[in-house]
C-alpha positions as MATLAB code, in Angstrom:
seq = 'XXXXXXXXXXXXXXXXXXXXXXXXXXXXXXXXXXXXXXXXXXXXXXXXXXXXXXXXXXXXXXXXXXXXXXXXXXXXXXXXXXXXXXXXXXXXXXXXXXXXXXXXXXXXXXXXXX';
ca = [
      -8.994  -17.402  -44.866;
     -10.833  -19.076  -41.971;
      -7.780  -19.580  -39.960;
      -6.920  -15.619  -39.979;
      -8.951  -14.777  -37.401;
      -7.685  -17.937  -35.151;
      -4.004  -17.021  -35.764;
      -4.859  -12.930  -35.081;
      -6.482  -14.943  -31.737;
      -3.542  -16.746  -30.601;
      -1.090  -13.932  -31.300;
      -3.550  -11.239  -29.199;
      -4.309  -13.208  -26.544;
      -1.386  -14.146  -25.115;
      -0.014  -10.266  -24.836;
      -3.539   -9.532  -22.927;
      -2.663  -12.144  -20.813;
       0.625  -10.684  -20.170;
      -0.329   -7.318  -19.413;
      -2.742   -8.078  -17.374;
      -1.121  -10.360  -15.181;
       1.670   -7.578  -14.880;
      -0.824   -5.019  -13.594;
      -2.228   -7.815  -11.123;
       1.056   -8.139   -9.230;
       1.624   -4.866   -9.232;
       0.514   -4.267   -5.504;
      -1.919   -1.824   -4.378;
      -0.822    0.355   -1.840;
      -4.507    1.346   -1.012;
      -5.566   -1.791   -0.609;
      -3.094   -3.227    1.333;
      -3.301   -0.146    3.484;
      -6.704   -1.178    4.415;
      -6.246   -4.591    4.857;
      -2.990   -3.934    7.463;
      -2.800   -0.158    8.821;
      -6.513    0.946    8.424;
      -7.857   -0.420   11.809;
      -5.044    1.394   13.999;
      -4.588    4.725   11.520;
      -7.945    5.188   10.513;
      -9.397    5.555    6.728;
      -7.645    8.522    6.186;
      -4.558    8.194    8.156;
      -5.792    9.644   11.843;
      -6.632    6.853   14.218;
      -9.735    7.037   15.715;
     -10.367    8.106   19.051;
     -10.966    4.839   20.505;
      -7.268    3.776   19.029;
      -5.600    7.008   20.052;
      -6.777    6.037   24.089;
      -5.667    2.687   22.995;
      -1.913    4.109   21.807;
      -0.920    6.517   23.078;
       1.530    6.939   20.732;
       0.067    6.005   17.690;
       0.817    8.672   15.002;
      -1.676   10.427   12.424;
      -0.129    9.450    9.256;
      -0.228   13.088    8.252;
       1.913   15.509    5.917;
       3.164   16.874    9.684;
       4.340   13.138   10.718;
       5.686   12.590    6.780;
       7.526   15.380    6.678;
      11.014   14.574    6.396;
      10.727   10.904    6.602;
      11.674    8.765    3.242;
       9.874    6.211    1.407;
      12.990    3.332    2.751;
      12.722    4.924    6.393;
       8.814    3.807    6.273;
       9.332    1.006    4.714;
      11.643    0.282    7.643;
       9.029    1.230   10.425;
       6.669   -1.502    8.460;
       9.442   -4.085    8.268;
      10.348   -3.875   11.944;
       7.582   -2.431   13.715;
       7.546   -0.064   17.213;
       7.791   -1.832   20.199;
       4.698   -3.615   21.570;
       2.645   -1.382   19.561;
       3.147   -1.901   16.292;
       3.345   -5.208   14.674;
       6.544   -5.831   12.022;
       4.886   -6.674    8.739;
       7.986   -8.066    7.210;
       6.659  -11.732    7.537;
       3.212  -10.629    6.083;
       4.342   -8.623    3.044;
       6.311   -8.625    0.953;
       9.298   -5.848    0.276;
       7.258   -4.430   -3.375;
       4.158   -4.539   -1.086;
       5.825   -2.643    2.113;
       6.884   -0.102   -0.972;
       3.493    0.195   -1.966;
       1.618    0.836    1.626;
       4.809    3.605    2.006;
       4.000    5.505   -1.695;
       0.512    5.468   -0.472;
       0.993    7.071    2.737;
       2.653   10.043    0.799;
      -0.693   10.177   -1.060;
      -2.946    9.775    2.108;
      -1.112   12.848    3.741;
      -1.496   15.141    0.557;
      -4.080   17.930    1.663;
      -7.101   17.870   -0.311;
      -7.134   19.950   -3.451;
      -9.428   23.169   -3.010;
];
């Protein structure tokens, strides 16, 4: 009876493991938003004003600038970059975290609930 709770042990404790190391490479658009975009785009998506005199055509990563633009045709603005201003990020992320910085610049430009 002393080995029940060592079996229930090794049988648990491998599926935690297993979730949990599937959440952890699930990338975190947030996070990686702030870590790559935040310095240019500002916390919330508008660059600050020392930025905006910086680049002059940096965009506010608004509902206005999302509008009509798709999850791949970000993704393909990261991957590449714009000109001298903006840096491609394909050598410094990969595509699942490009994907994630994209879904959470859809989430950035929601307007705040009331």
């Amino acid at each position: 009876m002393k080995y029940l709770p060592l079996a229930i042990v090794l049988v648990v404790l491998p599926l935690g493991a297993r979730n949990a190391g599937a959440q952890a490479q699930a990338p975190d658009g947030q996070v990686l938003y702030r870590e790559s975009c935040r310095s240019c785009h500002g916390t919330s998506g508008v660059p600050t004003p020392r930025m905006a005199a910086l680049y002059k055509n940096l965009a506010a990563l608004d509902s206005a600038y999302l509008t009509g633009r798709s999850e791949d045709s970000i993704v393909a603005v990261l991957q590449s970059g714009i000109g001298r201003d903006m840096k491609s990020y394909k050598e410094k992320l990969t595509p699942e975290q490009l994907h994630a910085v994209a879904a959470y610049l859809r989430v950035l430009a929601k307007p705040a609930a009331p």
